[in-house]
Wavefront OBJ file of the C-alpha trace (Angstrom):
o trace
v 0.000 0.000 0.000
v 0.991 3.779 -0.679
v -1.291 6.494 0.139
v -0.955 9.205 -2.540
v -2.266 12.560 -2.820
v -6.317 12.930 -2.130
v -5.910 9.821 0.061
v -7.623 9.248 3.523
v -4.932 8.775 6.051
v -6.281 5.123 8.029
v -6.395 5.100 11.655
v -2.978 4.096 13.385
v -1.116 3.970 16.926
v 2.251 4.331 17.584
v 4.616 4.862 20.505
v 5.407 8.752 20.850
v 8.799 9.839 22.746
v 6.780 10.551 25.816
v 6.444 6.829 26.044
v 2.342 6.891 25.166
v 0.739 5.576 22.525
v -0.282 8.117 19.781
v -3.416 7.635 18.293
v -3.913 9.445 14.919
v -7.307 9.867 15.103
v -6.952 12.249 18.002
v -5.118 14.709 15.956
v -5.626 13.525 11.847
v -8.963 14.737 10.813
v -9.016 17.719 13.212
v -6.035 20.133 12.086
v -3.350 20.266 9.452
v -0.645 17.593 10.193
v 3.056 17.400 8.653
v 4.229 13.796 8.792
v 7.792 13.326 8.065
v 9.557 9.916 7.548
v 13.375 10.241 8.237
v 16.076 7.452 8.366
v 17.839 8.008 11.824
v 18.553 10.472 14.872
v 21.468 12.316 15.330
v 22.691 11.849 11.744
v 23.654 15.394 10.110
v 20.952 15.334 7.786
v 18.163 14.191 9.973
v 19.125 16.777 12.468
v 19.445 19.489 10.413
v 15.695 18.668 8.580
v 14.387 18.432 12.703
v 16.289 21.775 13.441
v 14.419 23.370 10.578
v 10.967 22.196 11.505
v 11.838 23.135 14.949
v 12.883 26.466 13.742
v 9.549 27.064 11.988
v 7.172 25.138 14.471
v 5.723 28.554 15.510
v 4.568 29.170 11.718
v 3.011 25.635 11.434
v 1.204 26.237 14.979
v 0.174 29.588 14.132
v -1.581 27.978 10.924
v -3.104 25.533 13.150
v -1.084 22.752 11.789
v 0.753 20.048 13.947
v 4.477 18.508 13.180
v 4.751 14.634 13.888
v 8.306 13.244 13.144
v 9.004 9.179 12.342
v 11.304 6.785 12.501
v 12.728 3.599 13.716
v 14.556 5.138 16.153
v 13.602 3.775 19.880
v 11.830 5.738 22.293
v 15.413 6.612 24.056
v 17.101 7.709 20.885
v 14.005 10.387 20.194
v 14.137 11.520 23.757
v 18.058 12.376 23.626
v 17.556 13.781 20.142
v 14.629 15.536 21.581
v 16.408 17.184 24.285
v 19.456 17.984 22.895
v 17.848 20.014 20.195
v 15.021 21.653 21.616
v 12.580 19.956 19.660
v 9.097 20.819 20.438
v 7.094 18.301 18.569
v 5.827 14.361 19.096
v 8.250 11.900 17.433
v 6.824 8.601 17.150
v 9.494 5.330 16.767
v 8.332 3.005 14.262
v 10.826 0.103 14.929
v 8.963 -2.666 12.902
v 8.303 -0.429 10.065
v 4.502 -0.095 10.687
v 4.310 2.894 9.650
v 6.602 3.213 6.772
v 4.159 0.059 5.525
v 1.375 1.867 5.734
v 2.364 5.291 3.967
v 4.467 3.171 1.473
v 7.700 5.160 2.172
v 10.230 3.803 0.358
v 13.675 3.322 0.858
v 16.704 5.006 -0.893
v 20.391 4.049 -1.578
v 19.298 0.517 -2.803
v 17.588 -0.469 0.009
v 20.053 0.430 2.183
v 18.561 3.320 4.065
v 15.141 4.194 5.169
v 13.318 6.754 3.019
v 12.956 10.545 3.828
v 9.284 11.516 3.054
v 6.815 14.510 4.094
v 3.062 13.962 3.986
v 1.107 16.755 4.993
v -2.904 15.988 5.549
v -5.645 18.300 5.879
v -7.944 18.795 8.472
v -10.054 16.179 6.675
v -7.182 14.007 6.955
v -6.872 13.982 2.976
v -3.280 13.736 1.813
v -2.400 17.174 0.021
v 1.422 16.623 0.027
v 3.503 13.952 -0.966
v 7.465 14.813 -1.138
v 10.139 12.667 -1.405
v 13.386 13.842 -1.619
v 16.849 12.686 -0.057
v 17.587 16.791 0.542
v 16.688 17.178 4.309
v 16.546 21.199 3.817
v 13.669 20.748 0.888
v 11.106 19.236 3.406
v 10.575 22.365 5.784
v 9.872 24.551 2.408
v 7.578 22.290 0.727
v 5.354 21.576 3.798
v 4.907 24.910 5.212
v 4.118 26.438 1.558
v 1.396 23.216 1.398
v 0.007 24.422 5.119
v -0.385 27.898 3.993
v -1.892 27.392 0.919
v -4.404 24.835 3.206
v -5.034 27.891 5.490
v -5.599 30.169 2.775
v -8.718 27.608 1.042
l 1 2 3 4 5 6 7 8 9 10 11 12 13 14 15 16 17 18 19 20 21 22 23 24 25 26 27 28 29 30 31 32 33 34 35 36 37 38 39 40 41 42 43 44 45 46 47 48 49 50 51 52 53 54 55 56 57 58 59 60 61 62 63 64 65 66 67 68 69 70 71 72 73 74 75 76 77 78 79 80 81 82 83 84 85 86 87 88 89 90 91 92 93 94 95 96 97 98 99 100 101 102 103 104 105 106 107 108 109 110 111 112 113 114 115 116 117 118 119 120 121 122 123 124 125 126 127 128 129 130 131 132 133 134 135 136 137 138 139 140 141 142 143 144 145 146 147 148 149 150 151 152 153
């Protein structure tokens, strides 16, 4: 499966940093979410894509929007990387690739690492954005133009 552009996000549960379990139907279909897919904590690409999105978290909340970062990083990894960066948004770990499944990220490098990939949904929980790109610094741009256009509707 791959959800694509004018797809319904399904219901799904994860483990968030805080150690609960995030449900998506308490946030998807009630304001603007960014989902992004990255391959690992603490690498320079990864934290530099987080740093941005921390950077312009204030813009996404002021749009009404909500930033939810994945991957299969543990619980312990996302706290460290949490705290050490000021991040102010939910990271959920995906360990057994759940999640990955179910948007039908893909991976990059042959295989070899997991795939970096922005979804933002609507407050219908519609897909609007798709974006796949192995340049961290393209994700922040391409989401927060896709929010502000959503606002703007």
């Amino acid at each position: 499966m791959s959800l694509e552009i004018g797809d319904k996000v399904p219901e799904f549960t994860a483990e968030s940093d805080e150690g609960n379990i995030f449900k998506s139907h308490e946030i998807i279909g009630k304001k603007p979410v960014v989902i992004y897919f990255y391959p690992k904590n603490f690498t320079p690409g990864c934290t530099k894509e987080a740093c941005d999105f921390r950077d312009s978290y204030v813009d996404f909340q002021s749009l009404g929007a909500e930033v939810v970062g994945v991957s299969s990083d543990s619980i312990a990894s996302h706290t460290k990387f949490k705290s050490r960066y000021k991040l102010p948004f939910v990271f959920l770990s995906d360990k057994k690739n759940k999640l990955r499944k179910l948007f039908g990220v893909k991976s990059e490098l042959l295989g070899l690492l997991p795939g970096r990939e922005t979804y933002v949904i609507d407050k219908k929980g519609v897909v609007r954005l798709k974006f796949n790109s192995i340049n961290a610094s393209k994700h922040l741009t391409k989401a927060l133009k896709k929010i502000k256009d959503i606002a703007e509707e």
